[in-house]
N, C-alpha and C positions, 0 to 999 in steps of 0.2 A: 243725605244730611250727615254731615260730620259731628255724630256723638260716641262716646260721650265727648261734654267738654271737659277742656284739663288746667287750670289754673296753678302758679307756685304749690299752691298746700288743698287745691282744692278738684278734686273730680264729680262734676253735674253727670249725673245718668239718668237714665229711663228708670221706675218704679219698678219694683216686682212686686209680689202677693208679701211676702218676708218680711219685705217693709212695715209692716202696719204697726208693731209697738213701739218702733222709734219718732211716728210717724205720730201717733197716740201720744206721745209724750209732750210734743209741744203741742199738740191740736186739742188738748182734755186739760193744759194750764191755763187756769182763770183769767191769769197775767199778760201771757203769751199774746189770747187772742180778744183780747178785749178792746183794740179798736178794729177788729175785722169782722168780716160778714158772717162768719161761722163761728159757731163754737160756744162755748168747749164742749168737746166729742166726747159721744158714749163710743165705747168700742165697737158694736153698729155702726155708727156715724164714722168711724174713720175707714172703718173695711171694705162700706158701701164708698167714701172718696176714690178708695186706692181703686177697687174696680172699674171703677167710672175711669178714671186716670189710667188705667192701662187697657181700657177697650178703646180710649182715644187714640193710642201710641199706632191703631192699623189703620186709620185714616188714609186715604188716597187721594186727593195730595193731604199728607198730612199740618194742620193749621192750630194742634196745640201740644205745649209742648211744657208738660209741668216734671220736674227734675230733681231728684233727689240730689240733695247736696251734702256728700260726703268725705269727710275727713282722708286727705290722701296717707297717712302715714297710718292712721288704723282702722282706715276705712269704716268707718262711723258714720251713720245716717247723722247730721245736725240739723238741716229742715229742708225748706224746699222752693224754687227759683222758679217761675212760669214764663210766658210768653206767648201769646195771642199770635199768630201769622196773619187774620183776618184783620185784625185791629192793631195791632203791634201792642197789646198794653203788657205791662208786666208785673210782679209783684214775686213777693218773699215773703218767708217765715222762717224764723229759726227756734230750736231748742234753746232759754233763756242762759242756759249755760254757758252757751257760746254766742253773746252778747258785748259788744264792747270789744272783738280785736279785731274787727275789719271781717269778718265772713262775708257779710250782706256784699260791702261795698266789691269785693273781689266777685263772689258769685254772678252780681249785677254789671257788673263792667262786661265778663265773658258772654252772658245770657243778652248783652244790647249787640256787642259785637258779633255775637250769631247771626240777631235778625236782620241787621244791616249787611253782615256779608255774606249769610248763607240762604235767607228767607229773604232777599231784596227788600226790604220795608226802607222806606223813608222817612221812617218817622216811627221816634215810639215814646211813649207815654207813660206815666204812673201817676196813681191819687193816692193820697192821705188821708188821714183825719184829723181834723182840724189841732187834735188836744194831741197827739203823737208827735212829739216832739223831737225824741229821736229819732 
């Protein structure tokens, strides 16, 4: 697999352990994650994600693939890009900060173009929530 990926202003990588207070930062905002399945995190709850999320990274074949998504100019964790190989589904989170200048949309373009060219998927997916308008 070709990672990481590298977008204009934006490089997706694999997690490390280091991660967890940037990681904590959008996952422990009321805001942030208030139409999603998790949250808000205690710092337990994010340390145990990040684990999970990097004992997934040895998989053989490996079939998920959740991605720091960081700031190429100063390498900044902002949040985080997934994608399903079993299912092709995807999704995102960002730190509220960085909200409003196109992250999502650029992380998301890279992270469909992966599964389509690197994971063969034919298909890939995302759900909402009804009231998440943005």
């Amino acid at each position: 697999m070709n990672l990481p990926l590298e977008t204009q202003r934006l490089i997706l990588r694999d997690f490390v352990e280091s991660d967890w207070p940037e990681v904590h930062q959008y996952a422990s905002d009321r805001q942030v994650v208030r139409y999603l399945t998790f949250g808000p995190n205690t710092e337990e709850d994010t340390k145990s994600f990040l684990q999970r999320e990097i004992s997934l990274q040895g998989e053989e074949p490996r079939q998920h693939f959740a991605l720091a998504v960081t700031l190429k100019a100063q390498k900044r964790l902002i949040g985080i890009c997934r994608i399903s190989d079993k299912i092709g589904s995807i999704g995102y989170c960002f730190t509220k900060e960085f909200w409003g200048q196109g992250y999502a949309t650029e992380a998301v373009k890279a992270v469909v173009s992966f599964g389509f060219q690197e994971l063969g998927l034919h298909r890939i997916f995302a759900t909402c929530h009804p009231e998440n308008i943005a």
